[in-house]
Structure formats: structure tokens, C-alpha cells
Residue, then its C-alpha position, 0 to 999 in steps of 0.5 A: x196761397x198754400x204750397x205744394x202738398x209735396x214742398x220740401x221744408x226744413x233747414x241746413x247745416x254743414x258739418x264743419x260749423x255744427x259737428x265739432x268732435x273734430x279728431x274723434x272717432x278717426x276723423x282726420x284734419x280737413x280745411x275748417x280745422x285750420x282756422x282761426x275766428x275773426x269778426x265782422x271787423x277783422x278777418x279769419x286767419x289760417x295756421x298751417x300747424x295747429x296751435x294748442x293754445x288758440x281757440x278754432x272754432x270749429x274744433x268742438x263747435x255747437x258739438x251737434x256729433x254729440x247732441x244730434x238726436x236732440x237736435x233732430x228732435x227740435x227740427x222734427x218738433x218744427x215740423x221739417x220733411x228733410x233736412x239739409x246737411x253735409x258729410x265730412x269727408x274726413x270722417x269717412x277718409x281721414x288723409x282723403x286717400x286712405x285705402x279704407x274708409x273709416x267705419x265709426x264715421x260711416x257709422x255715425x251718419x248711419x244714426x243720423x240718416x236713421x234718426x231723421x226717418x225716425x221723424x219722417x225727415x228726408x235727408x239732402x246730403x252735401x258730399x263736400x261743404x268745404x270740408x276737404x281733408x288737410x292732406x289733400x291740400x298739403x298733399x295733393x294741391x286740392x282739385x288743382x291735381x286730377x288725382x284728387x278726382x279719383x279720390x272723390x269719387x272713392x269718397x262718394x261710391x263710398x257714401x253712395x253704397x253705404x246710404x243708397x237705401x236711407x239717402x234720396x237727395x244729394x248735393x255734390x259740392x257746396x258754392x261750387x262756384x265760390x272760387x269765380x264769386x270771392x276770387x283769390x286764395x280764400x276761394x281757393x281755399x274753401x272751395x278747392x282745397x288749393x293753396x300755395x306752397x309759400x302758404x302751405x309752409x308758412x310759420x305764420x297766421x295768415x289772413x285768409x283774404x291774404x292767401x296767394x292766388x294764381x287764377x289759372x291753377x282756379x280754372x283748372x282746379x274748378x274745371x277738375x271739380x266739374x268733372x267730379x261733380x259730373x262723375x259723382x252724377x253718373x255713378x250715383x245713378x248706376x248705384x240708385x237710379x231713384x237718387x236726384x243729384x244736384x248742384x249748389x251754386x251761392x247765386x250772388x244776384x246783381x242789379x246796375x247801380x245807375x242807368x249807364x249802359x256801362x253798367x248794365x253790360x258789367x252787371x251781365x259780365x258779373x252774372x256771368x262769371x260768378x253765376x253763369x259759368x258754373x250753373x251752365x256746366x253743371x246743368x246744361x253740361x258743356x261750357x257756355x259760348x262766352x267762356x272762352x273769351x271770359x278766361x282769355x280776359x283773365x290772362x290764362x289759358x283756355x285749353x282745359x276746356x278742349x279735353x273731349x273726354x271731359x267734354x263727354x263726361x260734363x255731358x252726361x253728369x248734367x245734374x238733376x236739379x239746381x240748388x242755390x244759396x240766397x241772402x241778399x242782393x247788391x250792386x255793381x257799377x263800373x264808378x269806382x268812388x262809390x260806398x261799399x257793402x258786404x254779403x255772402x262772399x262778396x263785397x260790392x256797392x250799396x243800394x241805397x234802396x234796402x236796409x242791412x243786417x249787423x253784418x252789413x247784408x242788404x235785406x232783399x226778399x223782391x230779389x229772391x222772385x227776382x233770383x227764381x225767375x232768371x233762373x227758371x228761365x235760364x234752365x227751363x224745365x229744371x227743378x230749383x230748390x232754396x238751399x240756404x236764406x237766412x239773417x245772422x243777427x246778435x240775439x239777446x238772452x231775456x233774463x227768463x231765458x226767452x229770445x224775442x228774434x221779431x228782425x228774423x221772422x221779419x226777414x223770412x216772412x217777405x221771403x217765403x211770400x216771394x217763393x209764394x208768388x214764384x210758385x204762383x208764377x207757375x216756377x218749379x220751385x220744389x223746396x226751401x232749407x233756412x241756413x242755419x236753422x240751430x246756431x252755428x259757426x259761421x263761415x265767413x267770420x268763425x263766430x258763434x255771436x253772428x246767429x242764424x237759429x231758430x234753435x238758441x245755442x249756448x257757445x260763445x267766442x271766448x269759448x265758454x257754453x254748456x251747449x244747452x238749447x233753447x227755442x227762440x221766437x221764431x221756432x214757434x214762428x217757423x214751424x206755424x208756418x211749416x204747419x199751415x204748408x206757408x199760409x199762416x205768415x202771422 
């Protein structure tokens, strides 16, 4: 069955994990120039300093600042109509709270918006992808200060005047929701610039799942983010009323690991708390009944739900369509003697159902249909969108240059047929981005060997490469598919 003549193809990247050129141009430092690589065996770290000696991974990256209308290129010849990507907000205010914005980084994502048009490829712009500039935490302590709402949305007017006629599709924030899915100082970290002040003066490297925490500073700080989202939404209309403004949650789908009751209910405990509780303010604008109750079961306070302006504002700013990260699904059980696995922010119990990838995530298209459908129903009426599914993997450079990814294709074909049958269910399923569809520096690990592309990079995590390109199998798999509107899996 073919897909919508309108469907919406393509991939994404962030801008931390791909532009590199980290203090060209008058960017100034954000929070993923701060860390340090690690692997699948040992946890990225963080230095408040940066040390000249060490190799941050994101400093030059796969240097996408330099190699972008090469890189566009490639995804145009793949045959995408848009393409996912993120604004550093360093770039555009290098401390965050500058007077002025920045103009060589406003002029760059000028060329890039104006090179994906060149192509017909729309742009899907995500104004903060854990990219909060260092001052800021240092500074200000993140989204945990309300001032940092005014800045963000001194950032954003920014991005929305300047690229109101060559931007159609916005993301406010990346994951919103990673601080309720991964918990504790990385999550804080990442996702709302929010870090203690015995952290912020360390003289040592620090584990990132050894940052300090304190949940009710995450409550409040996720609740001011809310309210720049919802600010960001109402601006963004009165600037363009034609831009569509969405969410982006890391949907971390769950099934009960036995038939005990007990773990049926903790499975919905779960969902609420790491999906729920952020989808529902952002879509539905207020905070769901049970939410109270959830932050009191946590120790904290509740009040900062009881501001009636907020209220208003969470009210109006509802987005206009739900976006949503898919990689794999796990299991939760309220046993505690029980084997474990990890994923996409999360570490939960196996399911001894799916196979996994080299990094440990089960491999779960069924729960993709599964995904859509609790959403569709829990949001009835409103636009969903895929805006990241992919599998890191290490892939194996022939000796004629060629890289037979068959695990990859074998990963996105059971997926693209479970949005098929999605779509076929009558679901309002409007468009799929691949995570990272050119290699990059992933996120939770800071390496380069955990591939996601369909576009081979030459970096490496000792540092070496010549940053050459080079199409893998599933290049030519992908944009068949593309070609076809989905009907030639093959």
C-alpha cells in the first residue's frame, strides 16, 4: 500500500552531533561541548573546564558546518522532501543572554534553509536539542531560573522573523521529557541545562550518571520549559500564522514482563510519568488529573502547577502536532531479580521475545503500530509524526570501499510496514525522519563507531578521518523506498 501522496520522508540530525566547528564563527560553548566519549561499556563524562588535551567528540564531529551542501546533496539524491534538523542556540546567542544575536550563525542556517529548497526539501527545525548554551547553566542554573524562559524566547522570535518565509515545520524542544525518562543529573543535564553548583565547580571529570540530582529543582525546571514551549507556540503563530509548531517526546513504550496484575498497573505508572506527563501539557494543555498525586509520591511540592497564569499560557500554547522518538521497546516488572537492557534513555527489563542491537536495544517494529495507536487514541484528531527510528550498529568498510548494512535495511523494513498498516488503520500518521541518516556522534555514548547512516563518515574515536563520504547499502535501499512512496520494501 502506498503512502500518502503528501507523506513527509527524510531523516534528522541534531546540531550538536553533526556540525562540529564548535567556536567558529562566534559560536559560544553549549552543554555537548562539555563532554567527554565513552562506550557502550563506560559512561560519557563531563568537565566543567575544557581540557585541551582530551578529544570532545562533538568539537569538530562529522564537521556537517563545512560539508553541508554535500550532505544535502546526499539526502536530496535519496529523494527526502524535508529534513529534520536543529538550531544551535549558541550560535544565534553565544552566552544565551547576549543583547544581540549572532549574525554569521543566523547566516549559516540561512544557507542551509536555502540549500534544502534548492532540492525541495522542507526544513523541520528543532529550536533546542540539547544544545543550551554553558552560560546558562553556569549562569543561570537552566530552566530551573525563569529568566531562562525570557531568553528562549528571545532565541526563538529570533529564529522565527529571520526564517519565517523558508521555515514551515518547528520542534520546540528535543525529548522534552528526557528528565521523567532517564531521571537524575543527566537528564537534567541534557535536557534543562540544570546542574548543581558542587558539579558546576568540580575540578574533576564526572561521570554523567553520577551528577547530582534533586527532583523538585526537575519539576520546576520542566514546568518552566513548558511554559517556553507554550510561549514559543503562541509567538510563533502571531509571526506566521501558517508555521505548524510541535512537540517531541522520546516515547519510551512498555509492556508488563508477567501477567501479575502488579505489573500491569506499574506499566501504566510508568507510561505516565515518563510519557504522559509531558504529552498532555504540551498537546492538551493543562496537567493530567493524576499528576498531582504522582509529584507528591516523589517527595516534592506541587504548587508550581497552581500558577494561573502558567495555566493560561500551557492552555493556549497547545502544539500543533505530536512528534515522537521510536527505537525499541522494553519491559517493566515490579520483580527485582530479573535481567536487564538497555535503550534509548533507559534501562529496563529484557524481553526475551526480541532480538537487540550491539548496544543492547531489543528491536521491536510490532510496537511502533502498537506506539501509534495509544497515541491516536490518546490524542485523537491530532497530527503524529516519527521524528527519529533507527539502529547504531558497527559497520564494516569492504575492502573496495562498499558497506553491506543488510541488519539496517532488515531493521527499517518491518518498521516502515508497521506505519503502513498504521496508516491503513485510518491513524493520522503525516511523516517519518530516520535518526541519524549520515553517521554522527551519538548521544548517549559520544561515539562515532555506534553507526546510524545510510551515509558512511569517515571519523573515528581516536580522532582520525578525512571526513569523506561514502553510500552504504542502504542508501540505495532507502531512497527506493522513498521512490516507490513505501511500496518497494525489497
Amino acid at each position: 500500500m502506498a503512502f500518502p501522496k503528501n507523506f513527509l520522508w527524510g531523516g534528522a540530525v541534531a546540531a550538536n552531533q553533526c556540525e562540529g566547528a564548535y567556536l567558529e564563527d562566534g559560536k559560544g560553548l553549549s552543554v555537548p561541548d562539555m563532554l567527554l566519549g565513552g562506550n557502550v561499556n563506560t559512561p560519557r563524562t563531563f568537565l566543567p573546564q575544557i581540557d585541551e588535551t582530551a578529544f570532545y567528540p562533538s568539537h569538530e564531529s562529522i564537521d556537517f558546518y563545512h560539508h553541508y551542501k554535500e550532505d544535502i546533496a546526499l539526502f536530496a539524491e535519496m529523494g527526502w522532501n524535508v529534513f529534520r534538523l536543529s538550531i544551535n542556540w549558541g550560535r544565534i546567542y553565544p552566552n544565551g543572554d547576549d543583547e544581540e544575536p549572532n549574525e554569521a550563525g543566523l547566516a549559516f542556517y540561512d544557507s542551509v534553509f536555502d540549500e534544502c529548497h534548492k532540492y525541495g526539501m522542507e526544513p523541520l527545525v528543532t529550536l533546542c536539542h540539547y544544545e543550551i548554551p554553558w552560560n546558562i547553566v553556569t549562569k543561570y542554573h537552566g530552566f530551573y531560573n525563569r529568566e531562562t524562559i525570557d531568553l528562549f524566547l528571545k532565541y526563538v522570535k529570533t529564529c522565527f522573523e529571520r526564517y519565517k518565509n523558508k521555515v514551515k515545520y518547528w520542534l520546540t524542544f528535543n525529548e522534552i521529557n528526557i528528565a521523567m525518562m532517564v531521571g537524575g543529573g543527566l537528564g537534567d543535564l541534557y535536557g534543562l541545562g540544570l546542574m548543581q553548583d558542587e558539579d558546576i565547580n568540580s575540578t574533576e571529570r564526572i561521570p554523567l550518571n553520577k551528577l547530582k540530582h534533586d527532583d523538585q529543582q526537575t519539576l520546576i525546571g520542566l514546568h518552566n520549559q513548558f511554559v517556553a514551549s507554550a510561549l514559543a507556540v503562541i509567538e510563533g503563530h502571531k509571526i506566521n500564522p501558517d508555521f505548524m509548531i510541535g512537540n517531541m517526546i522520546a516515547h519510551g513504550t512498555m509492556y508488563p514482563l508477567t501477567p501479575n496484575p502488579k505489573d500491569m498497573l506499574f506499566v501504566q505508572e510508568m507510561e505516565h510519568n515518563k510519557n504522559d506527563y509531558c504529552g498532555d501539557v504540551q498537546v492538551r494543555g493543562a496537567y493530567p488529573v493524576w499528576a498531582r498525586k504522582m509529584v507528591l509520591d516523589m517527595g516534592c511540592d506541587p504548587s508550581f502547577m497552581d500558577n494561573e497564569e502558567d495555566a493560561k499560557i500551557l492552555k493556549e500554547g497547545v502544539v500543533d502536532f505530536y512528534t515522537f522518538s521510536y527505537y525499541q521497546t522494553s519491559c517493566v516488572t515490579t520483580k527485582t531479580d530479573v535481567e536487564m537492557t538497555a535503550g534509548n534513555m533507559s534501562y529496563r527489563a529484557k524481553n526475551p521475545y526480541l532480538k537487540a542491537s550491539d548496544w543492547g536495544w531489543q528491536i521491536d517494529p510490532d510496537g511502533l503500530l502498537y506506539t501509534i495507536r495509544v497515541l491516536s487514541d490518546r490524542y485523537p484528531g491530532t497530527p503524529l509524526m516519527i521524528v527519529e527510528n533507527g539502529l547504531g550498529a558497527f559497520d564494516k568498510v569492504e575492502e573496495d570501499g562498499s558497506i553491506h548494512d543488510t541488519y539496517r535495511i532488515d531493521y527499517f523494513r518491518p518498521h516502515i510496514q508497521a506505519m503502513q498498516k498504521a496508516l491503513d488503520e485510518g491513524h493520522k500518521l503525516i511523516g517519518y525522519t530516520t535518526w541519524g541518516p549520515i553517521d554522527l556522534v551519538s548521544a548517549g555514548t559520544g561515539e562515532f563507531a555506534k553507526r546510524y547512516g545510510f551515509v558512511y563518515v569517515n571519523k573515528h574515536d581516536d580522532g582520525s578521518g578525512d571526513f569523506s563520504r561514502s553510500r552504504k547499502d542502504s542508501f540505495f535501499w532507502y531512497k527506493k523506498v522513498i521512490a516507490s512512496n513505501g511500496t518497494d520494501l525489497d
